[in-house]
PyMOL Python script that loads the backbone (N, CA, C, O; Angstrom):
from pymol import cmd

cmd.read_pdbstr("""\
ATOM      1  N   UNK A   1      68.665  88.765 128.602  1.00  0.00           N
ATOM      2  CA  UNK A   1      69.680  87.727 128.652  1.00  0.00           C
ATOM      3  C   UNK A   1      70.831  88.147 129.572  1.00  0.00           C
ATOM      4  O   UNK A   1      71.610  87.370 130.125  1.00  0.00           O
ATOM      5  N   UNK A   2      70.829  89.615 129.666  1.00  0.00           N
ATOM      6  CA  UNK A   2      72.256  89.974 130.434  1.00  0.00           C
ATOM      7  C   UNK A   2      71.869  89.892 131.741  1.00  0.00           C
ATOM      8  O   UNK A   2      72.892  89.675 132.390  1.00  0.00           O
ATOM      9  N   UNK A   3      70.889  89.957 132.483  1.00  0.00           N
ATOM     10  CA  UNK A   3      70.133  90.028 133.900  1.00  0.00           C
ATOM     11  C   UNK A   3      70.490  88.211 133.862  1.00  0.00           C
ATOM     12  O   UNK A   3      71.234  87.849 134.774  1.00  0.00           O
ATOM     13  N   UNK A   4      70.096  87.299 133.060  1.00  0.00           N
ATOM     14  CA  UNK A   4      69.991  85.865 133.533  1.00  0.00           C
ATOM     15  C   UNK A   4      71.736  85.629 133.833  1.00  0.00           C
ATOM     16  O   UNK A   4      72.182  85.016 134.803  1.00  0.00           O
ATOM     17  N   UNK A   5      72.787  86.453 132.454  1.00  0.00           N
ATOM     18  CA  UNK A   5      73.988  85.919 132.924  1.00  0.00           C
ATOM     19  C   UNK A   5      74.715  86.540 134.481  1.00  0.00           C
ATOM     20  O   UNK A   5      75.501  86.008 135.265  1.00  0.00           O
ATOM     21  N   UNK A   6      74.194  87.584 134.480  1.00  0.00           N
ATOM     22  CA  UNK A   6      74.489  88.120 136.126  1.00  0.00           C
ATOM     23  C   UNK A   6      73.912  87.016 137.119  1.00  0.00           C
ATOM     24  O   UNK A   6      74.697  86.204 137.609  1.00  0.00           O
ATOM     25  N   UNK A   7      73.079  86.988 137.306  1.00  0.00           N
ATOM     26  CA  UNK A   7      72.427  86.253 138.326  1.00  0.00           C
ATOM     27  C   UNK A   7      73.511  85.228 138.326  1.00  0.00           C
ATOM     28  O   UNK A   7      74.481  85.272 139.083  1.00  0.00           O
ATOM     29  N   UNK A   8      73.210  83.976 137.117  1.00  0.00           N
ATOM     30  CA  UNK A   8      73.924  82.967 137.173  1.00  0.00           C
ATOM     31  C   UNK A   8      75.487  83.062 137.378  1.00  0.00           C
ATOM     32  O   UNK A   8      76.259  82.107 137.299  1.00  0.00           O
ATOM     33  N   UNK A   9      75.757  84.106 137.599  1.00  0.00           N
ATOM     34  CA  UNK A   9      77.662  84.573 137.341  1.00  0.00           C
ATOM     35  C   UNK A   9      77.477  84.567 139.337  1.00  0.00           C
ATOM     36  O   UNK A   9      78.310  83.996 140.042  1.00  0.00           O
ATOM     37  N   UNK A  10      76.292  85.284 139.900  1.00  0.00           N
ATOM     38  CA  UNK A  10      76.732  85.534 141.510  1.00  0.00           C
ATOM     39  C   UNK A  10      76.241  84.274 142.027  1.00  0.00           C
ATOM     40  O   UNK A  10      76.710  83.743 143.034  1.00  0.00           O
ATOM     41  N   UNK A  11      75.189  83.742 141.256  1.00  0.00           N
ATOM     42  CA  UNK A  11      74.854  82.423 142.027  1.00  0.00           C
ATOM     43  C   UNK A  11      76.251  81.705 142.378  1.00  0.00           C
ATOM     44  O   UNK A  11      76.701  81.612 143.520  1.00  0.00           O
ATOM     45  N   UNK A  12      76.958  81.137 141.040  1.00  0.00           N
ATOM     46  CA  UNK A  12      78.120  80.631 140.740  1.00  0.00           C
ATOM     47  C   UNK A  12      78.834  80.760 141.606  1.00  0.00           C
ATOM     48  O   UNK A  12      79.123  79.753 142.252  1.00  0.00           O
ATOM     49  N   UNK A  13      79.422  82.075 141.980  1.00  0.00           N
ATOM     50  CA  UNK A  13      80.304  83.012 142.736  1.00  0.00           C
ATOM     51  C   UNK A  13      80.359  82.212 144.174  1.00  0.00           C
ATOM     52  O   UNK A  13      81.301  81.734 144.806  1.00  0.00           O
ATOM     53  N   UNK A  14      78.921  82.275 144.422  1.00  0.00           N
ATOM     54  CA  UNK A  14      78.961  82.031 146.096  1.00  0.00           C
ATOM     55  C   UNK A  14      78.955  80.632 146.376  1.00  0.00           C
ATOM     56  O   UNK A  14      79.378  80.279 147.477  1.00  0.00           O
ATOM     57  N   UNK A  15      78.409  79.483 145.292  1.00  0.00           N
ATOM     58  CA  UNK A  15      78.450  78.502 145.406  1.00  0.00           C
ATOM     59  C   UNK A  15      80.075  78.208 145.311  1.00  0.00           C
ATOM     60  O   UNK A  15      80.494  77.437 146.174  1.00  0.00           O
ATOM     61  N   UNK A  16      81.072  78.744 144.340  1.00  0.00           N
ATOM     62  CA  UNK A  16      82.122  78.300 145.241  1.00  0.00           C
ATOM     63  C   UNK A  16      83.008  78.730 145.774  1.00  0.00           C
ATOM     64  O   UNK A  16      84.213  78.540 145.607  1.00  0.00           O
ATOM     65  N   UNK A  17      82.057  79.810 146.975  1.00  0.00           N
ATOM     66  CA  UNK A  17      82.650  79.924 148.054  1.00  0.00           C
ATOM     67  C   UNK A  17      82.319  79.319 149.008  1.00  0.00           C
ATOM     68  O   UNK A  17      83.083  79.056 149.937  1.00  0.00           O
ATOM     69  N   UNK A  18      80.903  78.933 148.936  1.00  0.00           N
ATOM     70  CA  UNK A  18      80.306  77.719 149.431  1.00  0.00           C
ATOM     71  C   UNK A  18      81.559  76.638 150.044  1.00  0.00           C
ATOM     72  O   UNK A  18      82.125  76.350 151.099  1.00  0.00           O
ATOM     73  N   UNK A  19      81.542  76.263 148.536  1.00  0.00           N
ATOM     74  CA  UNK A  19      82.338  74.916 148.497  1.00  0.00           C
ATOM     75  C   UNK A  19      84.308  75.391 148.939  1.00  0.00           C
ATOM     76  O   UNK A  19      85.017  74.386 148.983  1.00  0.00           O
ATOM     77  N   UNK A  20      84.750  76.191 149.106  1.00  0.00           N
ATOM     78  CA  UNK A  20      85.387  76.623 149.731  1.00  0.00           C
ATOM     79  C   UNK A  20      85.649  76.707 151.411  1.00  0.00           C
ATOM     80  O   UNK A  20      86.604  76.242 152.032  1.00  0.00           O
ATOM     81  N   UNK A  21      84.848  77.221 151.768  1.00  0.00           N
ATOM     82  CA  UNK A  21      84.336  77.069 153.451  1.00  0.00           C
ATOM     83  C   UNK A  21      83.928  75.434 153.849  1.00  0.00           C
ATOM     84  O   UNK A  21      84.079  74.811 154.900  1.00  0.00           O
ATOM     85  N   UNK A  22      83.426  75.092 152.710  1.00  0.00           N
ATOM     86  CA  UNK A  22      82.626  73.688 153.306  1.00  0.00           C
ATOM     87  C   UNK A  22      83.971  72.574 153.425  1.00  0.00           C
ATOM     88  O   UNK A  22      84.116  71.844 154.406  1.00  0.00           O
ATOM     89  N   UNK A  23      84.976  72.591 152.169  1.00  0.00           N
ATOM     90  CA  UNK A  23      85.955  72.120 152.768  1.00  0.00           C
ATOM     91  C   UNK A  23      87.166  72.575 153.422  1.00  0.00           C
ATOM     92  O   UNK A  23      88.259  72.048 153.216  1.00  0.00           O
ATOM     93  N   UNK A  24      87.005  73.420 154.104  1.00  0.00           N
ATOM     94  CA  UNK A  24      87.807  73.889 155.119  1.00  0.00           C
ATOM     95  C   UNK A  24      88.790  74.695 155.488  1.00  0.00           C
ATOM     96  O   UNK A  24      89.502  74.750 156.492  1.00  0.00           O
ATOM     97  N   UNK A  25      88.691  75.488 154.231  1.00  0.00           N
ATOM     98  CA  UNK A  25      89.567  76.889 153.923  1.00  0.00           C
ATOM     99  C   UNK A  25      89.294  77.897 154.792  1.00  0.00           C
ATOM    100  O   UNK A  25      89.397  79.030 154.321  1.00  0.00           O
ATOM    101  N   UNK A  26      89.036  77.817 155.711  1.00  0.00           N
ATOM    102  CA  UNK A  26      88.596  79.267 156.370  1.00  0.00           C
ATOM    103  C   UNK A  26      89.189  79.379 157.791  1.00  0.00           C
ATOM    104  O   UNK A  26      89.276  78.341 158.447  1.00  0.00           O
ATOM    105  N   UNK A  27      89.611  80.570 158.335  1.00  0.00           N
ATOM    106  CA  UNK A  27      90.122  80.884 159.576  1.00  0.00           C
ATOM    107  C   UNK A  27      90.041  79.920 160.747  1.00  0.00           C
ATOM    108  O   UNK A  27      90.978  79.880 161.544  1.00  0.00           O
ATOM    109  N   UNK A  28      89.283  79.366 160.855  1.00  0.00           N
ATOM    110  CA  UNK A  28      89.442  78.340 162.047  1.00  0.00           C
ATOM    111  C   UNK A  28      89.957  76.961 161.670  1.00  0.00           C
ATOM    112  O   UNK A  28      89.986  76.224 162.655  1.00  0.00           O
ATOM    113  N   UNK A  29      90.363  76.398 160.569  1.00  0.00           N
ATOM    114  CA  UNK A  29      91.169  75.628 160.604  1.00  0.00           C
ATOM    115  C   UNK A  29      92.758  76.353 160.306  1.00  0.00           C
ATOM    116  O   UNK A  29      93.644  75.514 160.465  1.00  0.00           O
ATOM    117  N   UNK A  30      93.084  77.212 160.061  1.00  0.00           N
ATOM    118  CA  UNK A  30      94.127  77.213 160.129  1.00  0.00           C
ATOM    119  C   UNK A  30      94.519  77.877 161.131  1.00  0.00           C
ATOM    120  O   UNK A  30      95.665  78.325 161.078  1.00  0.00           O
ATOM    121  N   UNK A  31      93.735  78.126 162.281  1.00  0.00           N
ATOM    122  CA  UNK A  31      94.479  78.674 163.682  1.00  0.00           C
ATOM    123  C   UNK A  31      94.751  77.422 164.489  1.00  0.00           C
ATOM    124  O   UNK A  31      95.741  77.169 165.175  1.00  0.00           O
ATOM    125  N   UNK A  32      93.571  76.622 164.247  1.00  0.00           N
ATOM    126  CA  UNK A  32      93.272  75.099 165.132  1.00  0.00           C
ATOM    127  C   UNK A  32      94.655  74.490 165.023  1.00  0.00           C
ATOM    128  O   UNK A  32      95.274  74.366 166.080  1.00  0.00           O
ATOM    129  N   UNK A  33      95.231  74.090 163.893  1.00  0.00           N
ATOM    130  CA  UNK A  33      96.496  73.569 163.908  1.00  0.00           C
ATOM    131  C   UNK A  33      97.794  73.509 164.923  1.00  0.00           C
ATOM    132  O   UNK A  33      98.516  72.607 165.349  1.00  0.00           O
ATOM    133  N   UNK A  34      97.719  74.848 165.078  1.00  0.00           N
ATOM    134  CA  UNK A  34      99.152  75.604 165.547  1.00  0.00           C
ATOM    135  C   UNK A  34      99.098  75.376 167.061  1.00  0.00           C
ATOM    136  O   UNK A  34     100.210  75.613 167.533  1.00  0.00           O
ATOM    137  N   UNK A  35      98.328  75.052 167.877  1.00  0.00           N
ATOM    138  CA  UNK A  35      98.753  74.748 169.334  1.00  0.00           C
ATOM    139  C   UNK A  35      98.546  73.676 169.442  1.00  0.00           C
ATOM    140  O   UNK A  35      98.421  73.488 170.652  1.00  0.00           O
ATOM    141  N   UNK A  36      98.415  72.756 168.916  1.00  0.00           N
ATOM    142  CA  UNK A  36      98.447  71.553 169.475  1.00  0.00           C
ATOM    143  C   UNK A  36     100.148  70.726 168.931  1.00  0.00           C
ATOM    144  O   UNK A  36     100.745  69.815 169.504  1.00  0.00           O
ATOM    145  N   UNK A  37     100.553  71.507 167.597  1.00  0.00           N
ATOM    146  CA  UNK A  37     101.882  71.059 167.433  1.00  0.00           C
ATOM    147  C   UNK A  37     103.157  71.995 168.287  1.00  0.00           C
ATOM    148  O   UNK A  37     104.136  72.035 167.541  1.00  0.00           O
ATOM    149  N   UNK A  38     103.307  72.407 169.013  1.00  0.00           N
ATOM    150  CA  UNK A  38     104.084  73.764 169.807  1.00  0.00           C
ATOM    151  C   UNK A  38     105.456  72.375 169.852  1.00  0.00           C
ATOM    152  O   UNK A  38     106.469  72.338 169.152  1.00  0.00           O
ATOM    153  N   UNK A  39     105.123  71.616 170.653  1.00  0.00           N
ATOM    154  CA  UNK A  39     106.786  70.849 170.480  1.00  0.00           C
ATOM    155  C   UNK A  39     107.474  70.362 169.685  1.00  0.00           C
ATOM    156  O   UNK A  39     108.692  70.182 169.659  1.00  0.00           O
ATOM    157  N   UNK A  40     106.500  70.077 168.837  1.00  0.00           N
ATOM    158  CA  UNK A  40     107.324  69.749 167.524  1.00  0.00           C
ATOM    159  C   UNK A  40     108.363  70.425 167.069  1.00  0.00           C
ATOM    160  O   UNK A  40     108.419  71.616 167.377  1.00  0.00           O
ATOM    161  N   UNK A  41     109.351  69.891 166.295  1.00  0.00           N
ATOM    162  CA  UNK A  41     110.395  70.990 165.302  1.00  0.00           C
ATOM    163  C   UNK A  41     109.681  71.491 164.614  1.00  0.00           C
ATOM    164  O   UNK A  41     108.562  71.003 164.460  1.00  0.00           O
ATOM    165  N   UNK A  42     110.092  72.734 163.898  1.00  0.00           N
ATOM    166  CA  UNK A  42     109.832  73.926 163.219  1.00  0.00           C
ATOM    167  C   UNK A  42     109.134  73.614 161.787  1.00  0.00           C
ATOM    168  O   UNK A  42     108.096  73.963 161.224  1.00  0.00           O
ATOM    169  N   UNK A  43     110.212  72.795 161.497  1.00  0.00           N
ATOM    170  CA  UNK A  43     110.215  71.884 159.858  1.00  0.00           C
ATOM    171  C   UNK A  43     109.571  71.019 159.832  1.00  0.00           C
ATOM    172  O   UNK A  43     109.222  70.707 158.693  1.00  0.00           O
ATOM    173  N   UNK A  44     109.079  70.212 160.884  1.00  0.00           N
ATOM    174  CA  UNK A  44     108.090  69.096 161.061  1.00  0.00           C
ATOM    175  C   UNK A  44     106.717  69.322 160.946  1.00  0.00           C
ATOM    176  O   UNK A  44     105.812  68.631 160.478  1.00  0.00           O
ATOM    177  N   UNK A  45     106.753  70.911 161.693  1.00  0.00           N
ATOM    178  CA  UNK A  45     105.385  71.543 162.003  1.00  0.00           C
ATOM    179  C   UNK A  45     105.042  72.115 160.683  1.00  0.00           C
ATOM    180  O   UNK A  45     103.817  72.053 160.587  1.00  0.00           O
ATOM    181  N   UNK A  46     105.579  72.667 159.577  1.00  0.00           N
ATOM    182  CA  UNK A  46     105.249  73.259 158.427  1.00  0.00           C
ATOM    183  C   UNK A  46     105.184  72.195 157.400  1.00  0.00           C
ATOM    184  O   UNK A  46     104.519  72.406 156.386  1.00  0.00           O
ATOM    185  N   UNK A  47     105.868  70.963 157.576  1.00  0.00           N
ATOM    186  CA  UNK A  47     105.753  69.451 156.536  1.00  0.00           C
ATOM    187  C   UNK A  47     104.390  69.313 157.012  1.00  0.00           C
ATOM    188  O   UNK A  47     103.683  69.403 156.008  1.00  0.00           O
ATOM    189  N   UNK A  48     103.432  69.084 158.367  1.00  0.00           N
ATOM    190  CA  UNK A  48     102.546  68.712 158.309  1.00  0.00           C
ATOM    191  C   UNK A  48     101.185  69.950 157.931  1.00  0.00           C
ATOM    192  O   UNK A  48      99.975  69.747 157.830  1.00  0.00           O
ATOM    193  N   UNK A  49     101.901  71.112 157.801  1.00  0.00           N
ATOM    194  CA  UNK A  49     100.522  72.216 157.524  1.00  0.00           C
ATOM    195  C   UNK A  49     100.458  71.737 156.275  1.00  0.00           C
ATOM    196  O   UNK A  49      99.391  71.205 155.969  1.00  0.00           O
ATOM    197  N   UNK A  50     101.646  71.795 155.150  1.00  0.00           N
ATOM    198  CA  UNK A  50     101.660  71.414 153.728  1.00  0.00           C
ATOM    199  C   UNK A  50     101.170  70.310 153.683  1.00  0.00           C
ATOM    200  O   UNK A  50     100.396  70.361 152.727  1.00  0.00           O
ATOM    201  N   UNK A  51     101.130  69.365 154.100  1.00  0.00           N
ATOM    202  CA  UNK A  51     100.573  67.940 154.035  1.00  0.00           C
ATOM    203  C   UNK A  51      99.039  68.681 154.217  1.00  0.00           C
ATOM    204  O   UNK A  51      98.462  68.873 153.147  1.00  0.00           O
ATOM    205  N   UNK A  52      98.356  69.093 155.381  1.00  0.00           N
ATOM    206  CA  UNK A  52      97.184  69.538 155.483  1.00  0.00           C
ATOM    207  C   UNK A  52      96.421  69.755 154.405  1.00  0.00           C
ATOM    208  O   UNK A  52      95.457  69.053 154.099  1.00  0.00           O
ATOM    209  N   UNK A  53      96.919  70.990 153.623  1.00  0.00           N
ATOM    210  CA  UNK A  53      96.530  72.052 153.268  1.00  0.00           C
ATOM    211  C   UNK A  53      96.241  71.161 151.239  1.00  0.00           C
ATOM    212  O   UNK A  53      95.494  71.497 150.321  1.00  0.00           O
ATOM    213  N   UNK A  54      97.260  70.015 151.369  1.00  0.00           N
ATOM    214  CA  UNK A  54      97.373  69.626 150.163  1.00  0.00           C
ATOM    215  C   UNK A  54      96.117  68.216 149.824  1.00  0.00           C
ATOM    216  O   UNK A  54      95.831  67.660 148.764  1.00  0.00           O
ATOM    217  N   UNK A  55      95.632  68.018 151.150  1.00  0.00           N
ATOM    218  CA  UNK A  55      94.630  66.856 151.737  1.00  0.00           C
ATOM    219  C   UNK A  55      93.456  67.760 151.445  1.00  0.00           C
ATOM    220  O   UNK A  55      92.656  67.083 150.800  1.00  0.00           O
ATOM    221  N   UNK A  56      92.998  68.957 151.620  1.00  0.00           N
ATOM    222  CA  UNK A  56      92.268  69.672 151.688  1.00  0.00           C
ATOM    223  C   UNK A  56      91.732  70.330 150.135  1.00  0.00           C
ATOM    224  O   UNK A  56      90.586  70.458 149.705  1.00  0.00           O
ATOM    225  N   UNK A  57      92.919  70.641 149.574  1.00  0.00           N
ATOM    226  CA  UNK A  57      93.080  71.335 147.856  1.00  0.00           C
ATOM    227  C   UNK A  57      92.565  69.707 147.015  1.00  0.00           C
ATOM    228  O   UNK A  57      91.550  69.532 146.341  1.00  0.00           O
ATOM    229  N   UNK A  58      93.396  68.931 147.269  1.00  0.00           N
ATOM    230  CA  UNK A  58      92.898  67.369 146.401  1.00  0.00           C
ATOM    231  C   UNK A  58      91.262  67.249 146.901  1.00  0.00           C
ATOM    232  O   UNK A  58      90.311  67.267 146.120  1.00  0.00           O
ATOM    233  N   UNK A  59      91.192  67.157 147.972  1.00  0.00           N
ATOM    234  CA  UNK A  59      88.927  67.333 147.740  1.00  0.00           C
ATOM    235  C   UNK A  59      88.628  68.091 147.733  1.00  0.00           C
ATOM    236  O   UNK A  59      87.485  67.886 148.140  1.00  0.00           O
ATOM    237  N   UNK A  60      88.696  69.001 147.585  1.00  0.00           N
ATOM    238  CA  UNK A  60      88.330  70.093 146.815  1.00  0.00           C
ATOM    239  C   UNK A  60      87.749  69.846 145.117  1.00  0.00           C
ATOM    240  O   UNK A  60      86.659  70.032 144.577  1.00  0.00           O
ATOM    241  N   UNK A  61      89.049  69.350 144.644  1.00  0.00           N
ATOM    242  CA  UNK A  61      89.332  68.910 143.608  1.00  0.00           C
ATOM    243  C   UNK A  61      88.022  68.146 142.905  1.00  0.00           C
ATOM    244  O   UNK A  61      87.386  68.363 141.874  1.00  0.00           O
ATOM    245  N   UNK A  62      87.906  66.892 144.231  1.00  0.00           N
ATOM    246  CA  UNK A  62      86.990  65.655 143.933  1.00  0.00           C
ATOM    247  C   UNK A  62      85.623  66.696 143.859  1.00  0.00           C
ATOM    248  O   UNK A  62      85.040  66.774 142.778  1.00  0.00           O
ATOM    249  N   UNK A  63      85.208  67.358 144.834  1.00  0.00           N
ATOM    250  CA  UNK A  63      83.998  67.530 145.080  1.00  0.00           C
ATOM    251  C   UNK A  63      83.102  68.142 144.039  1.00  0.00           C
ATOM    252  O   UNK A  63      83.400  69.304 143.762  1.00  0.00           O
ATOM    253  N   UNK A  64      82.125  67.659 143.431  1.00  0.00           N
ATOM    254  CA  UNK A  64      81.232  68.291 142.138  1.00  0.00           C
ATOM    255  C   UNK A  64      80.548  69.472 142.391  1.00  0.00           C
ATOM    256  O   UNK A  64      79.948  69.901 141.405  1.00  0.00           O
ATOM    257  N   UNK A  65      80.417  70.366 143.765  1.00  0.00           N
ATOM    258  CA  UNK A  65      79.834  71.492 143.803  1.00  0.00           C
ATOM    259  C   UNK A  65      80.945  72.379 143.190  1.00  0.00           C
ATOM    260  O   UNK A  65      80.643  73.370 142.526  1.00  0.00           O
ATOM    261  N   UNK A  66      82.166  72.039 143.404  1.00  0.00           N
ATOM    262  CA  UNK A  66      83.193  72.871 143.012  1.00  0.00           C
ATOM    263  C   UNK A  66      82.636  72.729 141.298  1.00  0.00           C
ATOM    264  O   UNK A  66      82.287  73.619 140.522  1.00  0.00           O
ATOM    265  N   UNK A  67      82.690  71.809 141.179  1.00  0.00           N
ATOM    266  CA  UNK A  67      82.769  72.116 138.648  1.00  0.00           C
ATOM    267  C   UNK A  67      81.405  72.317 138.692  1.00  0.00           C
ATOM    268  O   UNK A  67      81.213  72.927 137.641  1.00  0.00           O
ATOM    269  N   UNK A  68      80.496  72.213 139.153  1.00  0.00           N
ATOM    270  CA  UNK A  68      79.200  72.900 139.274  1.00  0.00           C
ATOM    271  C   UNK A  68      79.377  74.218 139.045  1.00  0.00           C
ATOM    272  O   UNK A  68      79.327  74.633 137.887  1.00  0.00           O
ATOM    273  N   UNK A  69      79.632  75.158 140.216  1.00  0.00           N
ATOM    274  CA  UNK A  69      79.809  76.229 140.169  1.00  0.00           C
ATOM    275  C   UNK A  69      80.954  76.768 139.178  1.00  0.00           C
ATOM    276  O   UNK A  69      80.767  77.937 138.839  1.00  0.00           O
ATOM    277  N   UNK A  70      82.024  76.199 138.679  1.00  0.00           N
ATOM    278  CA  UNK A  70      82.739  76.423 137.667  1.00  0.00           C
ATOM    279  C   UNK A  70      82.414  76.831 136.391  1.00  0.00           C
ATOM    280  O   UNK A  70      82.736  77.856 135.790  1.00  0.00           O
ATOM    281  N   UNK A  71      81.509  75.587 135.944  1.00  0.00           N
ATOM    282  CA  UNK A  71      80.617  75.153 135.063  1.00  0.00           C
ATOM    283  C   UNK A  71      79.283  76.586 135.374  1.00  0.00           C
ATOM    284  O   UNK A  71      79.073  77.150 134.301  1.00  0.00           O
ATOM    285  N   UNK A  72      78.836  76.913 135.990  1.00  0.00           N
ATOM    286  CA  UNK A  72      78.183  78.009 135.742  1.00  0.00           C
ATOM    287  C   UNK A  72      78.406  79.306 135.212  1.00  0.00           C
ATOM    288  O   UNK A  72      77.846  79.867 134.270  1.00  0.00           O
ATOM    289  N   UNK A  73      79.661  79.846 136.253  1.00  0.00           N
ATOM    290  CA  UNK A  73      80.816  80.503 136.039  1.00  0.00           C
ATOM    291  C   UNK A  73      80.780  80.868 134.099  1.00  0.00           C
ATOM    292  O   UNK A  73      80.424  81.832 133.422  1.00  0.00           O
ATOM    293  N   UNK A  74      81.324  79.586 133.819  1.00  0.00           N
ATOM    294  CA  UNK A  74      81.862  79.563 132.253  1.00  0.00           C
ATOM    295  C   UNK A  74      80.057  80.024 131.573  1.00  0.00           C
ATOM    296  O   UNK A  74      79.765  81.114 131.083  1.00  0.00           O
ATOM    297  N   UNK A  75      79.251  79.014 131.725  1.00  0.00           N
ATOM    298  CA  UNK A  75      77.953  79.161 131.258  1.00  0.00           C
ATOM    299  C   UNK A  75      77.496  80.790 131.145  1.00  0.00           C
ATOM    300  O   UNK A  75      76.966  81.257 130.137  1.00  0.00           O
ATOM    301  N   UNK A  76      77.712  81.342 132.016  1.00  0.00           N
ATOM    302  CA  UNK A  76      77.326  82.733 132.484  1.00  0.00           C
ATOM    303  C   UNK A  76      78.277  84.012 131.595  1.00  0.00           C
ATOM    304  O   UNK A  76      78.010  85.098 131.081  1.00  0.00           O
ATOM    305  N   UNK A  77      79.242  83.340 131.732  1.00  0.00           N
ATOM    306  CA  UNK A  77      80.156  84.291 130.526  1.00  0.00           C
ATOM    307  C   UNK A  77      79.632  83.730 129.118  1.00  0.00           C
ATOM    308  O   UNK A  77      79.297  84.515 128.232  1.00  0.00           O
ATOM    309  N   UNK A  78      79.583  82.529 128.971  1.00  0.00           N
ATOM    310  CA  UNK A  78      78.678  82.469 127.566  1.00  0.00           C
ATOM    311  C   UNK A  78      77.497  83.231 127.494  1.00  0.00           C
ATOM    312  O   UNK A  78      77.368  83.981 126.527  1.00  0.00           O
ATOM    313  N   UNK A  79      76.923  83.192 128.048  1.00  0.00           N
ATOM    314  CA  UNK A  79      75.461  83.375 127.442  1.00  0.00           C
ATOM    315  C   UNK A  79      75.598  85.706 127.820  1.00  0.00           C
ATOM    316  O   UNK A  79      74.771  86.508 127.387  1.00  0.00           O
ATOM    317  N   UNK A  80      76.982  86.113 128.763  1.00  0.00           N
ATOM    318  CA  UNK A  80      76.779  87.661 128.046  1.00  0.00           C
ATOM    319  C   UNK A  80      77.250  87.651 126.865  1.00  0.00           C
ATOM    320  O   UNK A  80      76.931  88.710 126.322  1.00  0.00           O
ATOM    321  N   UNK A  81      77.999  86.834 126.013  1.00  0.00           N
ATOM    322  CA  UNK A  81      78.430  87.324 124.975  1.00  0.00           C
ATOM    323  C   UNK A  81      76.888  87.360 123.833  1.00  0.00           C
ATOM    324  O   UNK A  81      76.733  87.989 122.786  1.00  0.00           O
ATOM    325  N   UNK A  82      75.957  86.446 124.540  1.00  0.00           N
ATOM    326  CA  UNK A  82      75.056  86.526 122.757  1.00  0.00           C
ATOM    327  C   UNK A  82      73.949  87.676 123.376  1.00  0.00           C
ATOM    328  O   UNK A  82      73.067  88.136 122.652  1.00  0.00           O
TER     329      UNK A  82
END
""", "prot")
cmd.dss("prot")
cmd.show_as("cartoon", "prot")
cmd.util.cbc("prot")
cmd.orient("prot")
């Protein structure tokens, strides 16, 4: 039983990192941003990363691979305890 909750604990793991990368957390969107706003004001340019970044965290939110893998996560710590 402890081999099935491992497995299911790394499956979990990567699925949401999966779902992490897939919506757009990763190094190339947050370099992409920054030269195309250069004239903007300072404060304008960081209102719209936060705006970004908060467009990005809310689907996240929506997306069911994310409580999938959550939902395994939890499953997987259940089943080392028996």
């Amino acid at each position: 039983m402890r081999e099935l909750s491992d497995k299911l604990f790394l499956i979990s793991l990567f699925l949401l990192l999966v779902t992490f990368l897939y919506a757009g957390f990763g190094p190339t969107h947050a370099i992409k941003g920054d030269a195309e706003d250069q004239e903007e004001e300072p404060k304008t340019r960081l209102q719209r990363k936060i705006e970004k970044q908060d467009q990005r965290l809310a689907a996240v939110w929506k997306m069911k691979l994310l409580w999938i893998s959550v939902g395994g996560i939890l499953l997987s710590v259940l089943l080392s305890y028996l």
